[in-house]
Every structure is written in structure tokens, then in C-alpha cells.
N, C-alpha and C positions, 0 to 999 in steps of 0.2 A: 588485236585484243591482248595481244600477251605481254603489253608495257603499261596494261592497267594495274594500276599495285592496290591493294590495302594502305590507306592514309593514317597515319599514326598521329593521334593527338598530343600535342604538346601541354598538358597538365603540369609544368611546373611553376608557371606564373599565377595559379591560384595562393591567395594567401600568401609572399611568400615576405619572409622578415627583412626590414626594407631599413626600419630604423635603430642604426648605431649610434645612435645620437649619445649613449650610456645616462640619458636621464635618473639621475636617482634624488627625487625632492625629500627624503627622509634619512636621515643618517643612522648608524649603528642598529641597521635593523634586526641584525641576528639575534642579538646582545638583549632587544627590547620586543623582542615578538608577545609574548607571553603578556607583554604590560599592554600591549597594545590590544591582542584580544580581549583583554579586559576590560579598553575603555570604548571596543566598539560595542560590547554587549549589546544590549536591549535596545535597539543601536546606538551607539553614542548616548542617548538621551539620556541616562544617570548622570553621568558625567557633565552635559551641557547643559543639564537642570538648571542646575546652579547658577547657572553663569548666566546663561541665557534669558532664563525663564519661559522656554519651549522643549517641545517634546516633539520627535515624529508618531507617527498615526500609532505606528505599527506598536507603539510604547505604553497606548492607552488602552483604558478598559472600554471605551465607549466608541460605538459604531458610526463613526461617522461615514457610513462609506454608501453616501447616494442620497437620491430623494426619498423623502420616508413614507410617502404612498406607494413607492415599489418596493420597498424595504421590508416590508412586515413579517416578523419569523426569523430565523437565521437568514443569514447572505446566502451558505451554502445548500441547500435544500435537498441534495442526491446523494445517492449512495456510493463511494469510489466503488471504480472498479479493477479488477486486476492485469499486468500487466499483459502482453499477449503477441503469439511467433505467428499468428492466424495471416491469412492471405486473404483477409474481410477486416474491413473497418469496425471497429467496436463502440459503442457510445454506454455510457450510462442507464441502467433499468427505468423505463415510462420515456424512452428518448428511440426514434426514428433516423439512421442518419442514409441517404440516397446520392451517388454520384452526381455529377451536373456539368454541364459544359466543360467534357475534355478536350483535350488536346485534337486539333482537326474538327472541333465542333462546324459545321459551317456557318457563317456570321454576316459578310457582305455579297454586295455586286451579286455575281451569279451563283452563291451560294453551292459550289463542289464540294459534294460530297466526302468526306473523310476514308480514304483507300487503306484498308489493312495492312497488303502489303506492302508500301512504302514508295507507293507510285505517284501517289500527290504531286506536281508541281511544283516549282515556288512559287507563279502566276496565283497556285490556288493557295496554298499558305497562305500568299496575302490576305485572304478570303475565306481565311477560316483561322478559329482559336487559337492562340500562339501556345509553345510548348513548354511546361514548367511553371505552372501557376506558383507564384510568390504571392507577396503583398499586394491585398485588395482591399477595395472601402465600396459604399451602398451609398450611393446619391437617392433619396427617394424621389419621383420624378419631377413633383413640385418646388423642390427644394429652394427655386426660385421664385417663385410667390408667395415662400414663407409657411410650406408647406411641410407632411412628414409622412409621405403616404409609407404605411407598410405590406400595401401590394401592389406596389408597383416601381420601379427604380432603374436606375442605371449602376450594373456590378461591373466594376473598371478594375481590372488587375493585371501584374508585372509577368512579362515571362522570360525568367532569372537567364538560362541557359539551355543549352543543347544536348540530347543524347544522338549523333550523328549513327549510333547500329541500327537505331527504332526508325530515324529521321527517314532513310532511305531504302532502297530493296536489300540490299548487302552490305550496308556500311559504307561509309565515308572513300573515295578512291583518288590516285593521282595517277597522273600522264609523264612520266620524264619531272616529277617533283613538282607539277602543275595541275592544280585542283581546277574539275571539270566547271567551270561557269553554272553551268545549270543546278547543282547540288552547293554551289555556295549562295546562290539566288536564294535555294529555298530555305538554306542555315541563315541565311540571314532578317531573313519570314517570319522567321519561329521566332525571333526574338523580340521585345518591344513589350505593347503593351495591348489590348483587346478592351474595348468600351462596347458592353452588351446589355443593350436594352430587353431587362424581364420584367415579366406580372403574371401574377398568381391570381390563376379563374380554377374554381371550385377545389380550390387546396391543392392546385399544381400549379409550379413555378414552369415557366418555359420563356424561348426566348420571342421577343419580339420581331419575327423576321421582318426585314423592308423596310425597319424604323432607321429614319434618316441620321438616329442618334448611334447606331450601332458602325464601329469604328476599329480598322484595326493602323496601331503606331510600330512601323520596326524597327532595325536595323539601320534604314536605310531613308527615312521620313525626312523632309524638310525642317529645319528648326532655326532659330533665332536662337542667338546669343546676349543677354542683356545684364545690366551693372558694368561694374567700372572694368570686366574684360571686352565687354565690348567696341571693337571698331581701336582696339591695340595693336601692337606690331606683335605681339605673343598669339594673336589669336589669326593671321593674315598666313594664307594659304592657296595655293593653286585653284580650290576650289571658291574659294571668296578674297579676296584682293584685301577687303576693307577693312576683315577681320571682323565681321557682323554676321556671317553665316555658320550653321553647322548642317551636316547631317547624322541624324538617327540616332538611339538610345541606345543600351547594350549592357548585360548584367545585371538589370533593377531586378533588387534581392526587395527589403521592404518600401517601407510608401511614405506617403505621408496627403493629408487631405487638409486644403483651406478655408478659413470662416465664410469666406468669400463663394465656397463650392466648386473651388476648381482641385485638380489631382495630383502629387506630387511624385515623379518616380524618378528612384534614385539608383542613383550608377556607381555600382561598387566595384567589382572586380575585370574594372576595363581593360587595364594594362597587358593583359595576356594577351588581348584581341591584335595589338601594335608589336612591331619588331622595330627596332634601327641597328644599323651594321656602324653607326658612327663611334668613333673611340677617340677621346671618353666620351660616355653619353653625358648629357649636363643633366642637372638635377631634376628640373621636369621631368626626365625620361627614369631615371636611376632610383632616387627615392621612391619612385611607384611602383618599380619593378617590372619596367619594360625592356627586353629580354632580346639575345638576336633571334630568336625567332618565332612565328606568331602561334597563339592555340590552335586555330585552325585554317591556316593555309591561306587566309584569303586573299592575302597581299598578292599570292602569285596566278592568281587571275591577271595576264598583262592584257593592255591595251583597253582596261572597262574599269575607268577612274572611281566610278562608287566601291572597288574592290583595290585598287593600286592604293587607296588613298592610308591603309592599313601597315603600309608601309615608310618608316617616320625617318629614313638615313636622308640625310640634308644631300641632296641630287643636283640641283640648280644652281644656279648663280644666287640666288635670294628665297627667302621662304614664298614666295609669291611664284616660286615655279615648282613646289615638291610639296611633300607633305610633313615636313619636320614637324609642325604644329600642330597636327591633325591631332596628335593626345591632349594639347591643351583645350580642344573643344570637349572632351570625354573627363568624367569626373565631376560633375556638377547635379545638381538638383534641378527635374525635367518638368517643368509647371503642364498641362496637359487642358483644358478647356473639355470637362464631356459632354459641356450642352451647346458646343459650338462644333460640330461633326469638321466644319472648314478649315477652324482655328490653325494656326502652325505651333508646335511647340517651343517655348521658350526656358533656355538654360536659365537659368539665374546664379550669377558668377558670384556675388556676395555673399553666398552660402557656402561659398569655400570646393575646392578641388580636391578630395579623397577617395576611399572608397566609399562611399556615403551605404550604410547598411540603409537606414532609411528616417525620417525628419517626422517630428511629433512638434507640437505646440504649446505651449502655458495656458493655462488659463485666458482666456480674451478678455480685455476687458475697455468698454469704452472710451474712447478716449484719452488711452494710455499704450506706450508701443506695445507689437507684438513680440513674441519670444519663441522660439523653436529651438530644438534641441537635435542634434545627431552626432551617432557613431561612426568613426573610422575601423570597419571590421578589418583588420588584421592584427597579427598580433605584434603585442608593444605599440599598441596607436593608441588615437584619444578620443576624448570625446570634447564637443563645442557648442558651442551658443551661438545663436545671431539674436540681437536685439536691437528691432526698425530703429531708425532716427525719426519717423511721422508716425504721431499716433494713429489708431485705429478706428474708425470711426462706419459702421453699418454700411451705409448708405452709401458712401463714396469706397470703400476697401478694393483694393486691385492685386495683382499682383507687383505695381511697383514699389507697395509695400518691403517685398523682397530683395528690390536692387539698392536701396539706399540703406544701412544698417552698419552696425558695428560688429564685427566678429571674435570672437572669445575664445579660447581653449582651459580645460579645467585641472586644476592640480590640487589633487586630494593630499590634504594634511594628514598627519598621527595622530591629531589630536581629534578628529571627527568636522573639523572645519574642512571646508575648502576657498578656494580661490579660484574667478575667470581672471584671465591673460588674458589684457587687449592682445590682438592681431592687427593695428592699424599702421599706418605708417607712421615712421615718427616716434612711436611709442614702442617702452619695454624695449630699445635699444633697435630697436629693426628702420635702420637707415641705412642710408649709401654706402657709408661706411662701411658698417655690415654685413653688406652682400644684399639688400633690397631695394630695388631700385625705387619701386612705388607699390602704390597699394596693388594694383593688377598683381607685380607680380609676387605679393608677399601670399594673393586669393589663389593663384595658382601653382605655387610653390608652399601650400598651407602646413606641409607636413614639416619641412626644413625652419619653416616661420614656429612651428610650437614645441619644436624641437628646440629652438635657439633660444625663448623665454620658459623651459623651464616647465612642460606640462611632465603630469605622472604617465606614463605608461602603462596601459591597461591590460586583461586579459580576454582582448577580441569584443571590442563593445558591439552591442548589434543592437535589436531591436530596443523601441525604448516604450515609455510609458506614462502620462500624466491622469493621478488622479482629478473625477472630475470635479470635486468639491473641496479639496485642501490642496491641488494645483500639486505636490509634491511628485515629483520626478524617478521612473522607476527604468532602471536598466539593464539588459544582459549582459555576462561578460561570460561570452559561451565554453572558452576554455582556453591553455595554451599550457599544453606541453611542454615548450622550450623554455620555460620561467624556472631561472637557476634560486638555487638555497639565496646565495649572497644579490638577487634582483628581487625577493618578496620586499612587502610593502602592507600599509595598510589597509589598504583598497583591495588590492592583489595577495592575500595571506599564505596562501599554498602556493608551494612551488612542484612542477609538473602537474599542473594545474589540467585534468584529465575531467574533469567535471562539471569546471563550471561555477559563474553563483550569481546572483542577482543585486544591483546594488541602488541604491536611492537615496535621494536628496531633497532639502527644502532649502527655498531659498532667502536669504533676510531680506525682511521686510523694508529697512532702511540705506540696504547698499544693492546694486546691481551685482558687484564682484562679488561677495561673500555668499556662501553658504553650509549647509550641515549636513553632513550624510552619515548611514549607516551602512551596514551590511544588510538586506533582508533574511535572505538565505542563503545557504549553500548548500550545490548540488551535491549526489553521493549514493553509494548505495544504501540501503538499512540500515539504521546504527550512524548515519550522519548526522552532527550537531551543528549548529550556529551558538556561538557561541555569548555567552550572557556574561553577566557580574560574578553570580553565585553557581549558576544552572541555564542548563540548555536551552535558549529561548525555544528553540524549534528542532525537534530531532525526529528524522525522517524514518518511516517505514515502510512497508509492503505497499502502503495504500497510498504512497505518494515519492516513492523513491524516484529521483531523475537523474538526468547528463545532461550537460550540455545544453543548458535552456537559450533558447535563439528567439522565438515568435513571441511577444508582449502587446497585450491589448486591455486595456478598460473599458467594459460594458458600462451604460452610466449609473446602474447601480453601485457602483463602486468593486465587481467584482475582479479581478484581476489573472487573467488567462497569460497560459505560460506554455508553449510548445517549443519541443527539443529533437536538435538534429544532430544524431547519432550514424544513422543510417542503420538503426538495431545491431543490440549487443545483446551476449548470452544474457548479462545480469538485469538489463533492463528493458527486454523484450524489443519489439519494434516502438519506433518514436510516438512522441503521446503528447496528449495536451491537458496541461492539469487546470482546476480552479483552484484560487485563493481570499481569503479574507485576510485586507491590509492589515487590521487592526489586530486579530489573533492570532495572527501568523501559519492558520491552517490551511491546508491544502491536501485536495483530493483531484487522483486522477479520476477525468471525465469523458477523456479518448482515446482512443490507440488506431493507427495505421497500417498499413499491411506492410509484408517482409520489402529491406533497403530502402522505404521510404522518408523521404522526411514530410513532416506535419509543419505548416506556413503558412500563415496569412488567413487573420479572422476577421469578420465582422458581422453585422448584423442590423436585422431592420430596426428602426426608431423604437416600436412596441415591443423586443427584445425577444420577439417568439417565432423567427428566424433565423438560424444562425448560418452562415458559410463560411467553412473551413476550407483550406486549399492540402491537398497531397501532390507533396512532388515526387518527379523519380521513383515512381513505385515498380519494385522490379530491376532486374539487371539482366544480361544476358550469359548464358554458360557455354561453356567450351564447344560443346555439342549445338550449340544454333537455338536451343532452347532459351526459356525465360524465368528466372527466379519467382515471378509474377505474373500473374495474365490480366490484372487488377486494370478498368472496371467491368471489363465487355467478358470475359473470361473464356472458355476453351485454350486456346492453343495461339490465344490475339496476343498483339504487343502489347506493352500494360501502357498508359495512357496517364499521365499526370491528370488529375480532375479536380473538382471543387469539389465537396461534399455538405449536403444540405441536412442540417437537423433541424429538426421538431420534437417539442415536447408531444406525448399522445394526447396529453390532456388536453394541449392548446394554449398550454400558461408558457411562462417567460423559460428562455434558458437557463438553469443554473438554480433555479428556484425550489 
């Protein structure tokens, strides 16, 4: 026993800055800052008046923001609340909020029970809630017969990553620098994604046990690889020959959900998971930030391929004997089926290989292609478009909608325009010549591909946002410290950019490429402005001060929820979830989380008088063995990442 060690996690492959690319789309920016906050004002929209003869939302007097049977009165209806260091989730006065399927919930099979002290299985992990609720979405149960129920549904959400102290009895261990099988079985349990069938009998949600629909996706799942990486010699590995196979999810931070009803979970910060000792690493491996060695160990599990395969140094004679390639399965957008429990997961390549924070949709409209949007969370990355090549049409919509499409990256102008950057072969100079061979590998090298034509560089795009009635595109850019005086921008205005701010776009009606954005807000504490023509469009105080805004979602009244991961600071308490109204630009905090948490992943049933919020991470551990948090079971228990369920008292809508 005395060559069992404490296993020490490799955390520097989170985040970490990947692109030297030195993109800079705007010249002489020091020299023109001051002109430029001036013509982002009110955003842009003074400015693009003129020219245009359009305006964004956020620039009018008039509410467009929902259906107007649910509309009546102000958007925002509650009273903010103030900020809060409490070890109890807080909600808004006439509002109820209740934990809900945390971490170890039991879910499938034989339904094991959730073990305090950290004796769980990984057999049972499979078999119960994964850990780190992120980004979720509310199937109602009919949703295929064109239904909307709002008691009853399938809640499908991501579980981002690991805290291995809670995971286990004692923390994470190794043998001679060789992680115990059994404890990488169960870290790798914990990750993936959980499909839990609930319905609410007499005003209590619970789950459905035994329902065939109740699902858990990990680690380590079977999946399909489809679009043009599919059945390549970039995707061909010991474990599939053909280049047509993958296994398992990992890092899905937010979501995204299709017309069609199926789930999308996205894989962001995979690269830490892979090591390769190969010198030089080629760009697959380097650009993303895979590292010699892995987060957590699992490569060195030898002799149990679902865990060797985490190890990416070219070994073989050919990639068909090692795992060199194993990262090009990782990085994609993970389509999930929740009303098909058998379904396998399917990658969908055409959506491009980053760290996908998570993928939102445009507006759908018949018989005209689909649009989705997504973040490269890291910082100095971008943000992209895919727009299908086959329109959309009800009745026949699949997911192969997803594999055939064009890919975009966007480069925000000084002037409040923008542009998408094809990504195709061929185009905007991305040929042989180049350095791109084809389109495969321009999808899996997408970072080097938007680097080469020219996108802006952002500050950490994360979750995103489409309103549901003017379609206008709403984004985080949750912060980045590292952004020098001489790298601000228009998009990006602050440098040590420590707060954050939100940013959004509409797109022209007569070109695909073109669009306009503003700035919405900016993060900060008290005394923060956004800055206008004349005067502060929006200047923040007590009752809505933020950081670091990361979680975006639209209720379809047009409300616009906004949650930030800090992990709590002295100035802005623990992390919170505000509302906003697009058009007036107000905003009131409406939640707050307990201590080191962060607040992730919203949605809600169809009649809006539902809502579930995800808490991650709540709680850390102290020197002493102790817990910053004992959050939700409380005494002396490990805190437990969970959902949280609000209700208004009354019975009316959230937010109203």
C-alpha cells in the first residue's frame, strides 16, 4: 500500500492560448478606440440608420420581444435581488427554487443507489446521473406527435467534467505513475450526458423510474462519425480501420437542441483529455492544445484499449495500429436521439472541430436551409456558422441536414458590420497549396483554416443566443485577461478584459456573408457603462452588476437569461443568473448560487412555469478534509452538482 500515491491533476490544458495566428482585422486601433466606441453606441444602430435602414432590437422603443398573449405588462415582472456569499440558492420574492436530480441520482438498470462516501462503482456511475450538470434542454414527451406537454418530458443534459476528491473515498491515486483501472472506469461514468425521463403528479416533479427512455451517454459510448470526416484516413485508427467509428463524449460544456427533436452536446475542452510524446506535434494535435501529458491519467491504464486509446504518440507502423487519431474523433458536435434509448451517437463533422462551447439555431424556416451558430470557448478563438446546403422542410428534417453544409467563421468589422469567411475548399485561398489538403481536413484543422482567412479574435465566445421573433443572434464573450492594449478591437474593446460582455448580431436579409452587430453589454461592477453616442446606453448597478457572463438562453417570450462563471468573488458574490429585456437594455438579477459554484444551463417547459437551472461545482474541498459547501443534502455530505427547480408561488410564468 505504501506505492499508492495522491494522483495530481494536470489542469494546464484547460483554456489554454493556442492561437498565434496574430490576427488583427482592424488597423490603428489605439489611435481609433474612442471613435469606435462611439459608433458602437446604441449599438451601431445610429450609425447604420442611415445606411442601412435597420436597427437592432436593443435600439427601439418598441417591444418586440415575444408573443403578445404572453407579453402583457412589462417582460420583466420581479423584483431584482441582491447579490449573495449564502451556502443556499437564492431566487427572486413569490419564486420557489428546489434541488433535483444530482450527481449519483440513480437513473438506469439496477438503479444504485448514490454512496456518500465515494464508494459508488463505475459499473454504478453508469447507472446513475453523471457529474457536473451543464447544458440542458426539456423534450416534452410528445414532442413527436406535435405535442407540448408541460408535465411531462425528457430533461437531457451534459456533464461538463470531474471533481476526482468528491468522485472517490480519498481522492484520485496512482501505482508507480499508473492510475487504478477501477477509478478511471468510474471518471469516465461521470462524464457524457444523462436522458431522464420526469413528470409532475400533484405539483411534484420526480423521475420516471424503469422508463425505457431514461439513458445514460459517457465517456466511453459507442458513436458514429458522419459528413465529409467520415470513413477518411484522418479519422482511421486501431480502434476502427475505416475511419467511421468513434467512442464516447467528453467536456460537453453547453447544448444545443434540433427542429427535428433530437439533442446536441458539445465537446469543448477535449484536448487536455489526450497526450502525445510525438515531436513536433502536427497541427491537429498543437493548435488545440494537446499537451505531453493527459488531465487525468488515463492513458496509463495499459493493456484496456478504451483507456490506452487517450494516448495520441504515433506507436505503429500506420495510424491503423495506434491512436494518433484518436483527437480527430474528439471536437465535434454529438447529435444524441432521446426518444430512441438504442440510437448510437452521431458526430457530425461539418460543424467543424473546436472547442464547441455549445450550437444554437436561426430562426427555422420552411423550406429554406438551416443556420446554427457556435463558439470556440477559448480565448483568441472565434465564433461560426454552418448554413445546410438542403433546405428544411417538417416532415422529412434528419440529422443529415448537419452533414451536408457550408462552414463560416466571422470577422467583426470597426465599422459595426461584419463578415462570414467561407471554410470550404477552394475558397478564401485554403488549397493545397496552402497547406489544405480538402475539405475533411480544412473541418478538422478549423482553427488553422480561420486563422489563415482572417477571422477576429474574440474574448472566449461561449454560450449563444437566438431571439425567437427577430432571429438576431446574442453571445458571451466571458472574458480574457490575456488581451494586450495593442490586440483590443471593436468587438473585444477592453483590454485585460476581466469581466466579460455580451455581444450580438443581425443578419442581412439579402447576403448570407454580411451582417451587423453591436455590443449589448458590458460586464463590470457598479458604475459599468456601455457605451452610447451621447450617454450610457446601459450602466450597471447593485441590482445587476455581473462577470463573466457564460450561460444564454431565450424564453419565447423574448426574455433573455444571462448566467456567470466566476466561481464567486468578494465584488459580486457567488455566480448568478440575471434577466434582460432586449429592447431596453434592463436587467435584474433573479438567482444566485451557493459558495465556488458556477450557475449553467437553463430551460424550461413550453408554458414557461417551469424552469430548471443546472449548479455546478458547488463547493471545494479544504486543507483539512472539509468542504467549502455541503450544497444540496447538507450536514457534513460532499456538495453534489444538481439541477435546480423553480416555480413561481402563484403558478404564472417565470420572469413575469
Amino acid at each position: 500500500m505504501s506505492d499508492i500515491k495522491k494522483f495530481e491533476f494536470d489542469n494546464s490544458g484547460i483554456d489554454p492560448v493556442t492561437n498565434f495566428s496574430g490576427n488583427r482585422p482592424f488597423a490603428s486601433v489605439l489611435e481609433t478606440r474612442i471613435a469606435r466606441r462611439t459608433v458602437i453606441k446604441g449599438g451601431v444602430s445610429a450609425a447604420l440608420a442611415g445606411m442601412l435602414g435597420m436597427s437592432l432590437i436593443g435600439c427601439s422603443n418598441d417591444n418586440d420581444g415575444g408573443d403578445p398573449d404572453d407579453n402583457q405588462g412589462p417582460l420583466l415582472g420581479f423584483t431584482a435581488i441582491a447579490t449573495s456569499v449564502a451556502n443556499e440558492v437564492k431566487v427572486a420574492a413569490g419564486y420557489t427554487a428546489k434541488p433535483f436530480v444530482p450527481w449519483g441520482t440513480p437513473l438506469t438498470g439496477a438503479l444504485p443507489e448514490y454512496l456518500g462516501d465515494g464508494t459508488n462503482t463505475g459499473a454504478d456511475q453508469e447507472q446513475q446521473v453523471g457529474m457536473n450538470h451543464d447544458g440542458m434542454h426539456y423534450f416534452p414527451i410528445d414532442f413527436k406527435e406535435g405535442g407540448s406537454s408541460s408535465e411531462e418530458g425528457l430533461l437531457v443534459m451534459n456533464h461538463e467534467y470531474i471533481e476526482p476528491d468528491f468522485l472517490h473515498p480519498d481522492g484520485p491515486t496512482e501505482v508507480g505513475g499508473v492510475r487504478p483501472e477501477a477509478e478511471v472506469h468510474k471518471e469516465v461514468a461521470a462524464h457524457g450526458v444523462s436522458v431522464i425521463h420526469i413528470k409532475k403528479t400533484a405539483g411534484v416533479w420526480d423521475i420516471v423510474h424503469g422508463s425505457q427512455y431514461n439513458r445514460r451517454v459517457t465517456g466511453a459510448t459507442d458513436m458514429a462519425l458522419r459528413g465529409p470526416v467520415r470513413g477518411t484516413d484522418y479519422a482511421v485508427t486501431k480502434h476502427s480501420n475505416d475511419g467511421t467509428l468513434a467512442r464516447g463524449t467528453l467536456n460537453n460544456c453547453s447544448m444545443g437542441y434540433t427542429p427535428w427533436g433530437t439533442y446536441l452536446a458539445c465537446e469543448e475542452n477535449w484536448a487536455g483529455y489526450f497526450k502525445s510524446n510525438d515531436d513536433p506535434k502536427p497541427r491537429n494535435l498543437s493548435r488545440y492544445g494537446v499537451g505531453s501529458r493527459s488531465r487525468y491519467g488515463w492513458d496509463t491504464v495499459a493493456g484496456v484499449d478504451v483507456y490506452e486509446r487517450f494516448d495520441a504518440t504515433s506507436k505503429g507502423a500506420s495510424a491503423a495500429d495506434d491512436y494518433r487519431n484518436e483527437p480527430n474523433t474528439y471536437g465535434w458536435i454529438v447529435e444524441i436521439d432521446p426518444f430512441e434509448p438504442t440510437s448510437t451517437p452521431q458526430k457530425r463533422t461539418a460543424l467543424g472541430r473546436f472547442g464547441h462551447e455549445g450550437i444554437i439555431f436561426g430562426l427555422v424556416e420552411e423550406g429554406k436551409p438551416i443556420v446554427c451558430y457556435s463558439g470556440d470557448d477559448s480565448r483568441f478563438e472565434y465564433i461560426y456558422k454552418y448554413v445546410s446546403n438542403q433546405a428544411y422542410y417538417a416532415d422529412t428534417a434528419s440529422g443529415a441536414l448537419l452533414d451536408d453544409g457550408k462552414l463560416y467563421v466571422a470577422k467583426f468589422n470597426d465599422d459595426g458590420s461584419g463578415e462570414w469567411l467561407e471554410l470550404s475548399h477552394g475558397v478564401n485561398g485554403l488549397t493545397v497549396a496552402n497547406g489544405f489538403a480538402d475539405q475533411a481536413d480544412i473541418l478538422i484543422n478549423a482553427r488553422t483554416a480561420a486563422d489563415f482567412v482572417g477571422a477576429t479574435p474574440m474574448d472566449r465566445p461561449e454560450w449563444g443566443a437566438v431571439h425567437p421573433t427577430t432571429g438576431e443572434a446574442y453571445f458571451t464573450l466571458t472574458n480574457n485577461s490575456k488581451r494586450k492594449e495593442d490586440q483590443v478591437d471593436a468587438a473585444n474593446p477592453r483590454p485585460n478584459n476581466q469581466y466579460g460582455h455580451i455581444i450580438r448580431w443581425r443578419e442581412n436579409s439579402d447576403s448570407v456573408t454580411a451582417f451587423q452587430w453591436d455590443i449589448f453589454v458590458l460586464g463590470g461592477p457598479a458604475g459599468t457603462a456601455t457605451p452610447g453616442e451621447s450617454a450610457a446606453l446601459v450602466t450597471l448597478d447593485d441590482s445587476n452588476k455581473f462577470n463573466s457572463p457564460d450561460g444564454l438562453w431565450f424564453d419565447k417570450r423574448g426574455v433573455l437569461w444571462i448566467q456567470t462563471d466566476t466561481g464567486g468573488t468578494e465584488e459580486f458574490g457567488n455566480d448568478q443568473m440575471l434577466a434582460a429585456d432586449p429592447s431596453t437594455r434592463e436587467i435584474r438579477r433573479f438567482f444566485t448560487g451557493v459558495v465556488d459554484c458556477e450557475v449553467t444551463g437553463v430551460t424550461s417547459t413550453p408554458d414557461l412555469k417551469t424552469m430548471f437551472v443546472n449548479v455546478q461545482h458547488p463547493g471545494s474541498k479544504n486543507g483539512d478534509g472539509s468542504y467549502t459547501s455541503n450544497w444540496p443534502d447538507g450536514g457534513s455530505a460532499r456538495p453534489r452538482a444538481s439541477t435546480v427547480i423553480i416555480t413561481k408561488d402563484d403558478g404564472g410564468v417565470i420572469g413575469s
